[in-house]
C-alpha positions in Angstrom: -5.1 -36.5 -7.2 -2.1 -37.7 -7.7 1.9 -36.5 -9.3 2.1 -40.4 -10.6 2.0 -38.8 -14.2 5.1 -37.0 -13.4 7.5 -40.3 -11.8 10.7 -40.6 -13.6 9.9 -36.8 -15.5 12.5 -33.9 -14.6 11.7 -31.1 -12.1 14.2 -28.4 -12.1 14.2 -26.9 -8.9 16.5 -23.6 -7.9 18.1 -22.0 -4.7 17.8 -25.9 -4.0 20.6 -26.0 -1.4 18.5 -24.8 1.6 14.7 -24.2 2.9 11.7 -24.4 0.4 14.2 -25.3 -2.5 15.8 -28.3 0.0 12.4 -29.4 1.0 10.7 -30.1 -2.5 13.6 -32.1 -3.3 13.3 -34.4 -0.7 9.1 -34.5 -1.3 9.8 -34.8 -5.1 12.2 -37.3 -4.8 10.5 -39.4 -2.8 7.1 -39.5 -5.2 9.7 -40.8 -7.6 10.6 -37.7 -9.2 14.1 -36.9 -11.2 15.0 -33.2 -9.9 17.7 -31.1 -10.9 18.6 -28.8 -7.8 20.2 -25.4 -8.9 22.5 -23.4 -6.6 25.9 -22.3 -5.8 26.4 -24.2 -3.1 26.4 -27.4 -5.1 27.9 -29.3 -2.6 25.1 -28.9 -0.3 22.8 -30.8 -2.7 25.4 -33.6 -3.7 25.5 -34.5 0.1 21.0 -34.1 0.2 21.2 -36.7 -2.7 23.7 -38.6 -0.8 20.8 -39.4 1.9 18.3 -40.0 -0.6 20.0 -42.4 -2.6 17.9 -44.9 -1.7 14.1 -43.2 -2.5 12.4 -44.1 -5.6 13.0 -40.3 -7.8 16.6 -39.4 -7.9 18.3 -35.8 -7.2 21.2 -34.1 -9.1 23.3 -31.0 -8.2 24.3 -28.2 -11.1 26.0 -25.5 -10.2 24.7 -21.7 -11.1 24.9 -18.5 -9.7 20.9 -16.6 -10.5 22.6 -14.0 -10.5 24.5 -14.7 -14.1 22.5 -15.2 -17.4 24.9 -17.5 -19.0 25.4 -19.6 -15.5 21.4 -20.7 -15.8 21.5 -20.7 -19.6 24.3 -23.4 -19.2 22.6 -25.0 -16.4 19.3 -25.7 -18.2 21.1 -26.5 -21.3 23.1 -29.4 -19.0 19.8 -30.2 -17.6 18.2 -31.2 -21.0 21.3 -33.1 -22.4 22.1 -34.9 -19.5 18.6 -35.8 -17.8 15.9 -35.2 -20.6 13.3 -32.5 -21.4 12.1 -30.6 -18.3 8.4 -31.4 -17.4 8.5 -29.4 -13.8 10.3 -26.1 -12.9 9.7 -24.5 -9.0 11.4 -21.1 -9.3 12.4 -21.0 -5.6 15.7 -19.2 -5.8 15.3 -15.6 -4.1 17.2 -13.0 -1.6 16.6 -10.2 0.9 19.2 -8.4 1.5 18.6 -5.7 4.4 18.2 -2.2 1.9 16.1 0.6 1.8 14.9 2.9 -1.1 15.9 6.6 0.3 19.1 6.3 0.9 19.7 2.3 -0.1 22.6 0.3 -1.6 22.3 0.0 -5.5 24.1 -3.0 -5.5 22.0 -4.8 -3.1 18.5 -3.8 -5.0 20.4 -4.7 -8.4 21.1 -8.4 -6.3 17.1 -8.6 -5.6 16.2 -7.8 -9.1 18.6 -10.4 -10.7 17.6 -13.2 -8.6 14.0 -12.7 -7.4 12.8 -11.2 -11.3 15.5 -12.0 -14.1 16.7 -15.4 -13.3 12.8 -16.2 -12.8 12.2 -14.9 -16.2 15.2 -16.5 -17.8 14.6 -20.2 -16.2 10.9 -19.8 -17.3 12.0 -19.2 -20.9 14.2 -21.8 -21.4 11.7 -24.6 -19.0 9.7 -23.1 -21.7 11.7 -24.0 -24.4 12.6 -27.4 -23.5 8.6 -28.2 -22.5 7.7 -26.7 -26.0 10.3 -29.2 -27.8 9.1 -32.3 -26.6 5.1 -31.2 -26.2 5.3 -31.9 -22.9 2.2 -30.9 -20.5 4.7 -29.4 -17.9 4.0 -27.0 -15.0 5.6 -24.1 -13.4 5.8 -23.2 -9.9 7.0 -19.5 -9.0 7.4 -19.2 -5.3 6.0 -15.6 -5.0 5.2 -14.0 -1.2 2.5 -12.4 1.0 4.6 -9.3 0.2 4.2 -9.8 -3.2 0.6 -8.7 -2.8 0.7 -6.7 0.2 3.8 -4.6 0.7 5.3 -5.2 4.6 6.2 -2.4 7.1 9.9 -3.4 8.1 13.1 -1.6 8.1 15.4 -2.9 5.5 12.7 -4.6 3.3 11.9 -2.1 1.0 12.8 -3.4 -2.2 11.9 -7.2 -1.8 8.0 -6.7 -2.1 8.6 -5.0 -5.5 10.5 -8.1 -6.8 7.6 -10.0 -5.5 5.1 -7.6 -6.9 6.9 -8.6 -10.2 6.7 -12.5 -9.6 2.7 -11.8 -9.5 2.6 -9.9 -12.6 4.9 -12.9 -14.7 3.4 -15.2 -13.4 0.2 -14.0 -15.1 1.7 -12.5 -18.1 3.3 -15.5 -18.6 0.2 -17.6 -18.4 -1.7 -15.5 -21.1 1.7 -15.9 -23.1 1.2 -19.3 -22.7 -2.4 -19.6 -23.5 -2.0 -17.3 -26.6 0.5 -19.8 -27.6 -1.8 -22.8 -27.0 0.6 -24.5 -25.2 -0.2 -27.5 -22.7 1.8 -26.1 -20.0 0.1 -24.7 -16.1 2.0 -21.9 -14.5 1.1 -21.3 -10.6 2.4 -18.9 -7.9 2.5 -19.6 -4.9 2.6 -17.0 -1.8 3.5 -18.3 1.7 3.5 -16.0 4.5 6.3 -16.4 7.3 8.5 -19.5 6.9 11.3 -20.8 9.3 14.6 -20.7 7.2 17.7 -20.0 6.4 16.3 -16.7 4.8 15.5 -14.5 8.2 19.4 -15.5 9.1 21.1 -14.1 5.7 18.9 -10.7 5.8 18.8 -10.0 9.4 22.1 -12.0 10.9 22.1 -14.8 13.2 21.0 -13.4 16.7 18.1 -11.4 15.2 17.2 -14.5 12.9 16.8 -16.3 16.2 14.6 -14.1 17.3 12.5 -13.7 14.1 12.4 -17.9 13.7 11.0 -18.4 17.4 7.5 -17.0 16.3 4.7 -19.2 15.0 5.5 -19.7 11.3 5.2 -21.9 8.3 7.9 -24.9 8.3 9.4 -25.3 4.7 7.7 -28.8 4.7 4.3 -27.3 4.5 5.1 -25.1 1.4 6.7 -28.3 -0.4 3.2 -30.4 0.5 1.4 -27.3 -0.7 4.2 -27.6 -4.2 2.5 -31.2 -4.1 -1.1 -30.7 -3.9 -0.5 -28.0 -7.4 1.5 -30.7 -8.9 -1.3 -33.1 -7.7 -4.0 -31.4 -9.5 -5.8 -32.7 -12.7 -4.5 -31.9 -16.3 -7.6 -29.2 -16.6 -7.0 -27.4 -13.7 -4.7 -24.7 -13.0 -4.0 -23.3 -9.6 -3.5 -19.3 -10.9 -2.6 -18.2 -7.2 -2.3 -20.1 -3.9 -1.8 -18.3 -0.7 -0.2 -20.1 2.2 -0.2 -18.2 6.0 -0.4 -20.1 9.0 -3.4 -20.1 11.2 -4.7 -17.4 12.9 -2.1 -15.3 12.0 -2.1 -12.5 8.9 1.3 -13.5 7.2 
């Protein structure tokens, strides 16, 4: 088992600026991999390349809000002109705002939706498009959730386990789309439980982050590893759903 087939290919990687995103960079670069990082905070990844200037795989930063169809349209379009066809995409790029569904802020469940379920679909389509051009045998890697199978009980995430309800239903829908199309292309979601990042601070605040990050949890290392190991896997095999909780704990 091994990515080898994949050194020197693109792997497009969003909300690569921080945690699970930042992570598979590094990993990806270092097995020699060309990666595209995706997020606003561009600068963030210029600086990770920066630092990994001397791997064997190479990163680049392109700006996009997941929020704006035409910011990841352009993006991927760059991508492909600039780099070559896509052969990996990891749609990592997702949010949690604090909302709730009784009396909740529209604007907030309209910022989950775009992100976690539209800018998924839209990268997807156009990975799609560029795999599907050059006949690649790519692969697609939608980070999902626990909650995207079992709902959580916590104030203020209401609307998150819906998106991530969503992300399991593409992710199959997508596959038999795929299949129906004959195309040589893997799609894979992958659920982790609790991970240490950046996340629990933007949804919760810093002082209850620190809090919520002291407990046992997953390190963003271990779900880049697990992005590995799919990657790793043979041309005839397809990881359909990988679920990642640390041990001896539920999620």
């Amino acid at each position: 088992m091994s990515v080898d087939r994949f050194v020197g290919k693109v792997a497009v990687i969003t909300g690569a600026s921080a945690g699970i995103g930042k992570a598979t960079a590094v990993a990806l670069v270092k097995k020699g991999l060309i990666v595209a990082g995706l997020a606003r905070r561009v600068e963030r990844i210029e600086e990770l390349a920066k630092q990994l200037k001397n791997e064997k795989g190479k990163l680049y930063g392109f700006k996009a809000d997941m929020t704006k169809e035409d910011e990841i349209i352009s993006a991927f379009k760059k991508i492909t002109e600039t780099l070559g066809p896509i052969h990996i995409l990891i749609n990592n790029a997702g949010v949690a705002p604090l909302t709730s569904l009784i009396d909740g802020d529209i604007s907030k469940w309209r910022q989950i939706l775009d992100t976690n379920v539209l800018a998924l679909s839209i990268g997807t389509r156009e990975a799609i498009a560029s795999m599907k051009a050059s006949n690649i045998k790519g692969h697609i890697i939608n980070i999902n959730s626990v909650a995207g199978h079992d709902p959580m009980d916590i104030p203020g995430i209401s609307v998150y386990p819906a998106s991530k309800y969503a992300v399991t239903a593409l992710t199959e829908s997508f596959r038999k789309e795929i299949n129906r199309n004959k195309l040589p292309i893997k799609i894979t979601s992958i659920s982790p439980g609790y991970v240490k990042s950046e996340m629990a601070e933007a949804a919760f605040g810093p002082e209850a982050a620190k809090g919520i990050n002291s407990r046992p949890g997953l390190e963003t290392e271990d779900i880049a590893d697990n992005i590995v190991y799919v990657l790793s896997t043979p041309e005839h095999v397809n990881i359909k759903e990988l679920t990642v909780v640390i041990q001896g704990q539920e999620a």
